[in-house]
C-alpha positions in Angstrom: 0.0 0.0 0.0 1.0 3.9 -1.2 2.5 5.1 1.9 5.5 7.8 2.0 6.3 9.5 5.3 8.9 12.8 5.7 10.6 14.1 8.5 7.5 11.8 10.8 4.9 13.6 8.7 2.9 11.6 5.6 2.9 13.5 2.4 -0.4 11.8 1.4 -1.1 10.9 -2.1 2.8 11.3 -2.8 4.5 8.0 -4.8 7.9 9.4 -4.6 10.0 11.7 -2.8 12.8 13.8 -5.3 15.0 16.2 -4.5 14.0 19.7 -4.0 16.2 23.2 -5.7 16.5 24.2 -1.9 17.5 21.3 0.1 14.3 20.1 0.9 11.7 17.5 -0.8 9.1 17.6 -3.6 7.1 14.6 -5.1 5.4 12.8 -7.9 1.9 11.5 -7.8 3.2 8.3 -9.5 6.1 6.3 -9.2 9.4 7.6 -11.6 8.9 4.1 -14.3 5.2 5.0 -14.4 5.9 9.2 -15.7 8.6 7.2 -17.9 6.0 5.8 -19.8 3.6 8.7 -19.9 3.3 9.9 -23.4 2.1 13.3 -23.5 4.9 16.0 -22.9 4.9 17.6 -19.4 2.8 15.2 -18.0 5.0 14.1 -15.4 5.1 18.0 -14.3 1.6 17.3 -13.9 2.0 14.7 -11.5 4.4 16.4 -9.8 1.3 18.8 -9.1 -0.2 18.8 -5.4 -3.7 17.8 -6.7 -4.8 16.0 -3.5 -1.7 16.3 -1.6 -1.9 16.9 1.8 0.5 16.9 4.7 -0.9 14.6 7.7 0.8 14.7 11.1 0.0 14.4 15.0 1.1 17.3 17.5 3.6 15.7 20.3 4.5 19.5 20.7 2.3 22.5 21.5 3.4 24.5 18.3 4.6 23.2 14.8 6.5 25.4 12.3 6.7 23.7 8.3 8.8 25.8 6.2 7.6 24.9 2.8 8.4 27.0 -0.2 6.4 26.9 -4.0 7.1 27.7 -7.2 6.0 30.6 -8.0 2.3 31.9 -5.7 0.7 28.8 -3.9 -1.9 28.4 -1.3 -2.6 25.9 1.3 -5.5 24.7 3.7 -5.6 23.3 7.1 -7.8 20.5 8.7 -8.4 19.7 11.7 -9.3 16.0 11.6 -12.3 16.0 9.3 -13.0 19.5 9.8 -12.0 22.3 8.3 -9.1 24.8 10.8 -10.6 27.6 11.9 -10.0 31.1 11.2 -6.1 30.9 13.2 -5.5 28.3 10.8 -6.3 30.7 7.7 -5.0 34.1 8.3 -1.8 33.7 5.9 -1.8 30.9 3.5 -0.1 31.9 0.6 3.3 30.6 0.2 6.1 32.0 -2.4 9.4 30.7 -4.4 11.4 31.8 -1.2 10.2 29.8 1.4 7.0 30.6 3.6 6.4 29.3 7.6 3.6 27.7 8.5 2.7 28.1 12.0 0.7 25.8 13.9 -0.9 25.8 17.5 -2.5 23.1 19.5 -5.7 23.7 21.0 -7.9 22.6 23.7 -10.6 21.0 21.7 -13.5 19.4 23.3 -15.9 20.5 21.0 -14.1 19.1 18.2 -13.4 16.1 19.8 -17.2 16.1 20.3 -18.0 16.7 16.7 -15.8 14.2 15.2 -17.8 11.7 17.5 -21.4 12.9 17.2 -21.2 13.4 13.4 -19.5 10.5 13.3 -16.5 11.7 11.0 -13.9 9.1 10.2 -10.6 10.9 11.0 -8.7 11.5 14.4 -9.2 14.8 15.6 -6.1 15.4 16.4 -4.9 14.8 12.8 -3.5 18.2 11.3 -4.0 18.1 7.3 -2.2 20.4 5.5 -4.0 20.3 2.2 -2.1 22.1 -0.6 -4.4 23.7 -3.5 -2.6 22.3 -6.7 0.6 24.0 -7.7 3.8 22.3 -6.6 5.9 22.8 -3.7 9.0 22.0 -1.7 8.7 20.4 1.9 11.9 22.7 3.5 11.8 21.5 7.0 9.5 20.8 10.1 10.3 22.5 13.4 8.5 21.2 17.0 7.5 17.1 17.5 5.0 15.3 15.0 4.3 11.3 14.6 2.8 9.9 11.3 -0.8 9.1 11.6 -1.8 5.5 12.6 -4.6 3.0 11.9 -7.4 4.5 13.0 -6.7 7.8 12.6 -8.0 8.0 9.0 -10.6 6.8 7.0 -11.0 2.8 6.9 -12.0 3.1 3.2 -10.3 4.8 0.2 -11.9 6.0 -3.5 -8.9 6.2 -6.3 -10.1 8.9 -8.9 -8.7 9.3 -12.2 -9.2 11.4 -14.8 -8.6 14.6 -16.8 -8.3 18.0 -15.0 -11.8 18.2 -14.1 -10.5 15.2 -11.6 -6.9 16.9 -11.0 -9.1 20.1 -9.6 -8.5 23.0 -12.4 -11.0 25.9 -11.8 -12.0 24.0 -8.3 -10.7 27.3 -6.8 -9.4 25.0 -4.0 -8.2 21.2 -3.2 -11.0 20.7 -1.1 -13.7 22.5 -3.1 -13.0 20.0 -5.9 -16.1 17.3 -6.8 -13.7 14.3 -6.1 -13.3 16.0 -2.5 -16.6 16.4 -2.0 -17.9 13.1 -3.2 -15.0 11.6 -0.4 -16.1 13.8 2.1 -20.2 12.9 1.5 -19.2 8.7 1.5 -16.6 8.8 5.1 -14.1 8.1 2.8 -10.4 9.3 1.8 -9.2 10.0 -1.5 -6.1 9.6 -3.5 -6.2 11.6 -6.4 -4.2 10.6 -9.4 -5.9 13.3 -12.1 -3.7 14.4 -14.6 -4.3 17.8 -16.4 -4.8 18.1 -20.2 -2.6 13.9 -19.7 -5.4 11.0 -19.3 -4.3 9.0 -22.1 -4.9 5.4 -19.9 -1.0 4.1 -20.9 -0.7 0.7 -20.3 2.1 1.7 -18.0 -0.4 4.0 -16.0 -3.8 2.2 -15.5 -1.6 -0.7 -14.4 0.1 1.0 -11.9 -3.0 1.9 -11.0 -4.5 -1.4 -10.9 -1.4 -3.0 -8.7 -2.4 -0.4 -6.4 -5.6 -1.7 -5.6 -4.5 -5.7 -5.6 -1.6 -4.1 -2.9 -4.9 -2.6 -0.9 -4.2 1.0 -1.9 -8.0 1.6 -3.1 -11.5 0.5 -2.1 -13.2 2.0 -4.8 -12.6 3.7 -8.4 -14.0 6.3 -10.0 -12.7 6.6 -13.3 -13.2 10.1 -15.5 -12.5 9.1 -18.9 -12.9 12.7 -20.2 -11.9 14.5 -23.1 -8.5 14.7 -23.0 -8.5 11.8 -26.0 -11.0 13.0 -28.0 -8.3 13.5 -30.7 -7.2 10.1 -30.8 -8.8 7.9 -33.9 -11.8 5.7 -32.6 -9.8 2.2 -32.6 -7.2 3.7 -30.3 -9.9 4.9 -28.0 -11.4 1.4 -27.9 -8.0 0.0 -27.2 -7.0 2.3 -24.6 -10.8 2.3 -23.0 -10.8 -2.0 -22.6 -7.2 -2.5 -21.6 -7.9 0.6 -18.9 -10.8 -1.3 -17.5 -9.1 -4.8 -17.7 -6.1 -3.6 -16.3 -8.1 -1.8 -12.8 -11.8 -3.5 -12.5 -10.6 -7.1 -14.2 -7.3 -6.9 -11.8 -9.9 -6.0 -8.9 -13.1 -7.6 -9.3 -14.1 -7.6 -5.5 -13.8 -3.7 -5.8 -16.8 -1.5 -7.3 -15.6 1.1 -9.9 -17.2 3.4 -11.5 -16.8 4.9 -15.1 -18.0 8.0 -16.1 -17.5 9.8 -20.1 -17.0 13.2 -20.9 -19.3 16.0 -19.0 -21.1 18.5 -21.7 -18.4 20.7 -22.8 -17.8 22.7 -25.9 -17.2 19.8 -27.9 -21.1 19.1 -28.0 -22.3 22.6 -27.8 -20.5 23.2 -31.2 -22.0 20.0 -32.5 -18.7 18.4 -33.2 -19.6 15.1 -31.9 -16.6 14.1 -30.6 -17.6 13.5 -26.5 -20.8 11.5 -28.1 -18.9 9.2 -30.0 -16.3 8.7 -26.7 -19.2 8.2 -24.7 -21.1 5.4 -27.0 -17.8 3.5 -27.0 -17.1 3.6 -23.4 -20.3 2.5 -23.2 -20.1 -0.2 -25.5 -16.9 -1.3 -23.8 -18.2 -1.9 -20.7 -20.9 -3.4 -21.9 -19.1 -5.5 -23.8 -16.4 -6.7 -20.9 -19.6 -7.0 -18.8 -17.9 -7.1 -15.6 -20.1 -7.4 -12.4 -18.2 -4.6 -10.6 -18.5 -1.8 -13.3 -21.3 1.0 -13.3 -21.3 2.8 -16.4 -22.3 6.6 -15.5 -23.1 8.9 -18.9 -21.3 12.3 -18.0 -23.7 14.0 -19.7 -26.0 13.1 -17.5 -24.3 14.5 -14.6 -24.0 18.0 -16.6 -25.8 18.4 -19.7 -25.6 21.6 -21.0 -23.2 24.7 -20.5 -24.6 25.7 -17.3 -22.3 24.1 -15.3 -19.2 24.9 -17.7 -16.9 28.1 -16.7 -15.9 30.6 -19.5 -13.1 28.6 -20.2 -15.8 26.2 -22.5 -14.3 23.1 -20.7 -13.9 23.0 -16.7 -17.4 23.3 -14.6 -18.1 26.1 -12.8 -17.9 25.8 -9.1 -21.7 25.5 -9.5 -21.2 22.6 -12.1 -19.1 21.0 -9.2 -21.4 20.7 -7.2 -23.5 19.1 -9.4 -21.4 16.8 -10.8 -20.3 16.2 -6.8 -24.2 15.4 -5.7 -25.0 13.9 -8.8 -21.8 11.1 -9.1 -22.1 10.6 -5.2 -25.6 9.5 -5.2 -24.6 7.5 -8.3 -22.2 5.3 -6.3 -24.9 5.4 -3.0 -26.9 3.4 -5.0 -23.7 0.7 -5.3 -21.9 0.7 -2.1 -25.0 1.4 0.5 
């Protein structure tokens, strides 16, 4: 199981540690063989992005200082446990190319401690999340006491999403306003989020990394957002890429439910090029045709069907189309795992 832990903190959703241009540590979302084989050019700067990255770590001291720097502007979030740091937690969370501290307290927190148990919210509330919003950034140091988290302190279950950048978060404004964030938050689950702007091409070398990762107990569940990111390909090669993608992480895994959902609305159908239709008839057709028992088949333009839910940009939803496609995919999978 994925599992990389820095200086007694996890870097969640991290498959390898590099080097960082000050001393410290950066990461990839997938291992160093796996961005080997990925075909488009600068995707493996994408998965050195922070999409669904978060620094996880208990307090054994009554302040913590991370020094963390980013290329370029970058933001961050704190969690407390499952719920969101308070106002202390937020005053400053911008970080720059020269290095940026990260100061945080302890508190007495019985009401937190109360919430995590009456809402019944699978995380320790003691666990501090440091949840960076995309971006990529350099891990410079940790000053004050921290352990790793342990069993129990996290969700028991664990949804894999892949996808385009609608999955990786672009236009989400933040990590943790994304739709894969909020469908893990509405099912108690975590998330490890292996979207790849502008990059899901489903290489053979990826979607079986991705299905080892399951068989190794690294997932639960699947989501898979086969968007529009291969619309350009000819239709045999989408065939190909669309069977050996579901062979490769619902054969591999057939105890596990996944879920496969085709391009959201987007410009492509508004113009009438018919591009996403086709796409969506063969991924259709595909897992029709593979037939396997723990595959649901989700349209994506019935989760957004028209450009109501698409920013200006033509492509990425709106933060109102998130949440649609957030309440409409969750209830989708309700209907499987409840």
């Amino acid at each position: 199981m994925e599992k990389t832990v820095y200086k007694n903190m996890e870097i969640h959703n991290a498959a390898a540690l590099l080097p960082g241009k000050m001393g410290g540590v950066t990461w990839l979302r997938y291992p160093e063989a796996v961005c080997e084989g990925f075909e488009k050019e600068g995707a493996r700067v994408q998965a050195g992005n922070a999409s669904g990255v978060e620094l996880r770590f208990l307090m054994l001291s009554e302040r913590v200082t991370l020094r963390v720097r980013s290329e370029g502007d970058g933001r961050y979030h704190i969690y407390r446990g499952g719920l969101q740091g308070g106002w202390y937690d937020h005053e400053t969370k911008i970080t720059s190319s020269a290095g940026t501290e990260i100061v945080i307290e302890r508190k007495e927190q019985p009401h937190i401690e109360r919430m995590h148990k009456d809402l019944s919210l699978p995380w320790s509330p003691e666990l501090i999340r440091v949840i960076f919003d995309r971006g990529r950034f350099e891990i410079l140091g940790v000053e004050g006491e921290v352990a790793p988290p342990a069993a129990g302190d996290t969700p028991e279950k664990t949804i894999l999403f892949y996808g385009s950048s609608i999955t990786h978060g672009s236009n989400s404004l933040s990590e943790s306003n994304s739709w894969t964030s909020w469908v893990a938050h509405g099912l108690g689950m975590d998330k490890l989020n292996k979207g790849l702007a502008g990059s899901c091409y489903m290489e053979a070398g990826t979607v079986s990394y991705l299905g080892a990762l399951g068989k190794a107990g690294g997932w639960d569940v699947a989501v898979l957002e086969l968007g529009i990111n291969v619309l350009h390909f000819d239709a045999q090669k989408r065939y190909e890429r669309a069977k050996n993608t579901l062979t490769a992480i619902a054969g591999e895994n057939p105890e596990k439910p996944v879920f496969v959902i085709s391009p959201f609305y987007c410009c492509d159908d508004y113009d009438g090029q018919g591009r996403a239709a086709a796409w969506r008839e063969t991924l259709a057709a595909v897992t029709g045709e593979l037939g396997y028992k723990n595959v649901t088949y989700i349209p994506g333009d019935s989760v957004l069907s028209d450009m109501r839910g698409i920013s200006a940009d033509l492509v990425h939803p709106s933060v109102y189309g998130i949440a649609r496609i957030a309440e409409t995919v969750e209830a989708q999978m309700r209907k499987v795992l409840f």
